[in-house]
C-alpha positions as CSV (number, residue, x, y, z in Angstrom):
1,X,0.7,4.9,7.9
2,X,-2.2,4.0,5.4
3,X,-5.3,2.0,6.5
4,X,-8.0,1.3,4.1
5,X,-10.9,0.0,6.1
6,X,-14.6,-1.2,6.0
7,X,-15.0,-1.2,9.9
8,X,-15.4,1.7,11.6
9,X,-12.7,3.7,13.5
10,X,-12.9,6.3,16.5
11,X,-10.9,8.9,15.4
12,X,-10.0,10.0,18.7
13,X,-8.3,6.8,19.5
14,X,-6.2,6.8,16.3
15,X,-4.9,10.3,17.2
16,X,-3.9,9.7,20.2
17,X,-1.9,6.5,19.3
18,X,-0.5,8.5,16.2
19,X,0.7,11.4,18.5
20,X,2.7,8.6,20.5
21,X,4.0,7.2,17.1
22,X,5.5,11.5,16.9
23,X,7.2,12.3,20.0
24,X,9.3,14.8,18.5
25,X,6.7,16.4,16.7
26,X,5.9,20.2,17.9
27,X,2.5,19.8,15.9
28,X,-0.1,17.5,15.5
29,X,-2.9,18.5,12.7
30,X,-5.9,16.7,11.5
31,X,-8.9,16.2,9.5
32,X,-11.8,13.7,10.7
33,X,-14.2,13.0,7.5
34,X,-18.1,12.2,8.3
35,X,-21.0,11.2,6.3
36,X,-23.2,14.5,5.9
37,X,-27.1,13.5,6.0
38,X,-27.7,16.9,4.0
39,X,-30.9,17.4,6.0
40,X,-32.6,13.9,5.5
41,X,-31.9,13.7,2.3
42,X,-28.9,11.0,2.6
43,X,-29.7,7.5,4.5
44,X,-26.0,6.0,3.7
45,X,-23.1,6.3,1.7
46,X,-21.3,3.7,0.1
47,X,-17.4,3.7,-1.2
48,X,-16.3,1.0,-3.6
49,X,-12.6,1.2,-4.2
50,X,-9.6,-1.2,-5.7
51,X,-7.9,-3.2,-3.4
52,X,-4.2,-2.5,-3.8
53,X,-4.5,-0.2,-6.2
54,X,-6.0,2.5,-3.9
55,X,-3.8,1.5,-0.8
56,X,-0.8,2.4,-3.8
57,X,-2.2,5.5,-5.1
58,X,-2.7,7.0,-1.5
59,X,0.6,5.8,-0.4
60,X,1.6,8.4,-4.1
61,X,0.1,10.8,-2.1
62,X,1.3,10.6,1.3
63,X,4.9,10.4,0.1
64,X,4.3,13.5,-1.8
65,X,3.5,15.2,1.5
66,X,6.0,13.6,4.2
67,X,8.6,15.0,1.0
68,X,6.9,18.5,0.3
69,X,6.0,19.5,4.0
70,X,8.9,17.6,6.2
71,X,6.8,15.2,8.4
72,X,8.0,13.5,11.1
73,X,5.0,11.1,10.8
74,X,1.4,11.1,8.5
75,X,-2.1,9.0,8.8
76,X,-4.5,8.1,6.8
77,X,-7.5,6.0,7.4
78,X,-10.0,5.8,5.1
79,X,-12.9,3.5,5.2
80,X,-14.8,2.1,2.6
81,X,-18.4,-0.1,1.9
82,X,-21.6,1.1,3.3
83,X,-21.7,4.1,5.9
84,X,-24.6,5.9,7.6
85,X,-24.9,9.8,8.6
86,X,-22.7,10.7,11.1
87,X,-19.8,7.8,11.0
88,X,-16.4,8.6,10.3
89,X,-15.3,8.5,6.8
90,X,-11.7,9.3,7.0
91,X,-8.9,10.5,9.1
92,X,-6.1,12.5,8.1
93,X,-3.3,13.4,10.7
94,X,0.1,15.3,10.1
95,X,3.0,15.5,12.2
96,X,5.8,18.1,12.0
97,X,8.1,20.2,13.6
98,X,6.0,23.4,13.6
99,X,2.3,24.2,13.0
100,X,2.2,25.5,9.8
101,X,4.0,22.4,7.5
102,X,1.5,20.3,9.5
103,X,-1.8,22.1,9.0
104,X,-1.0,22.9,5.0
105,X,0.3,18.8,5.1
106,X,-3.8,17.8,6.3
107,X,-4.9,20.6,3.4
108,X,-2.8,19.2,0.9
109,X,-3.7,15.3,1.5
110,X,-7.5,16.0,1.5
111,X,-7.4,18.2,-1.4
112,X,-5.4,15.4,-2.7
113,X,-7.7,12.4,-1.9
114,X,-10.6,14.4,-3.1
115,X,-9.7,14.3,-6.3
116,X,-7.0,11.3,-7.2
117,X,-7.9,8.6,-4.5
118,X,-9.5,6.0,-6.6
119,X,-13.0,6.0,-4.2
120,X,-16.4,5.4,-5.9
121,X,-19.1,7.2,-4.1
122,X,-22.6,6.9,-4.2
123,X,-25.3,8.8,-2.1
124,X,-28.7,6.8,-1.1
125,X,-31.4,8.9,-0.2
126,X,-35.0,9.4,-0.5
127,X,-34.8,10.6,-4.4
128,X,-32.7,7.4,-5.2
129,X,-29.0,6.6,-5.3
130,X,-26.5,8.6,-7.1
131,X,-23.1,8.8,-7.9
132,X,-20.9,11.6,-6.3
133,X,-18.3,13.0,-8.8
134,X,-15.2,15.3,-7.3
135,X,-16.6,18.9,-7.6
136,X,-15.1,21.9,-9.5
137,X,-14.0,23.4,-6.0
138,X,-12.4,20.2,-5.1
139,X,-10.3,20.2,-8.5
140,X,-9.6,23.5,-8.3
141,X,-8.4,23.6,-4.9
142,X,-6.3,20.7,-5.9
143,X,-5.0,22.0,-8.9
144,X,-3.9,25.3,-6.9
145,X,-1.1,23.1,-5.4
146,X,0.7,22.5,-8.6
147,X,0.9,26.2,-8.7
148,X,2.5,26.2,-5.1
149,X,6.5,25.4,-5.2
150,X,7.4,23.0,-2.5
């Protein structure tokens, strides 16, 4: 399941009506995203995104894992518009039928959105607002899959 969101979410809810979606599942992985304040140098960050277009591109991605990892079940919640330090960005939730498919699954979709989700970012702070480009680690850690068979 893909939501693309401007309101906020409790991550803790969503898991826990995902793990009833997986009843079969013998593991349950996940990744909750939050707005870092980097000390008090970030007031909010804002995502701008296409609507369709993203929801497309990370439904690309989430097939690629439910087909490379065996899922039983994935989730993906990812919010966009203006967001303060400390609110949930994004959610990212595997299910499978052993830890390991299910932990690599959460690796592979962040590294994944990191890099190819079509999200806009921009930073506000007290030096200004700035856009936030995918960093080298980011790419590279994506880039490390393709070198992975399936």
């Amino acid at each position: 399941m893909i939501r693309i969101q401007a309101e906020p979410f409790d991550p803790y809810t969503e898991l826990a009506r995902f793990a009833q979606r997986a009843p079969g599942a013998g593991a349950i992985a996940n990744f909750i995203g939050v707005v870092r304040s980097e000390g008090d140098q970030v007031s909010a960050l804002t995502l701008d995104h296409y609507p369709g277009f993203t929801e497309t591109e990370i439904a690309r991605i989430e097939a690629q894992a439910r087909a490379r990892f065996g899922l039983i079940d994935a989730l993906v919640i990812h919010r966009h518009g203006r967001m303060a330090p400390g609110e949930s960005i994004v959610l990212v939730a595997a299910a499978a039928g052993h830890r390991k498919p299910a932990l690599q699954a959460v690796d592979f979709l962040m590294d994944y959105l990191k890099t190819d989700a079509p999200f806009w970012k921009r930073e506000e702070g007290q030096a200004g607002a700035r856009w936030i480009e995918p960093r080298a680690d980011d790419r590279a850690a994506r880039e490390s899959w393709e070198k992975v068979k399936p």
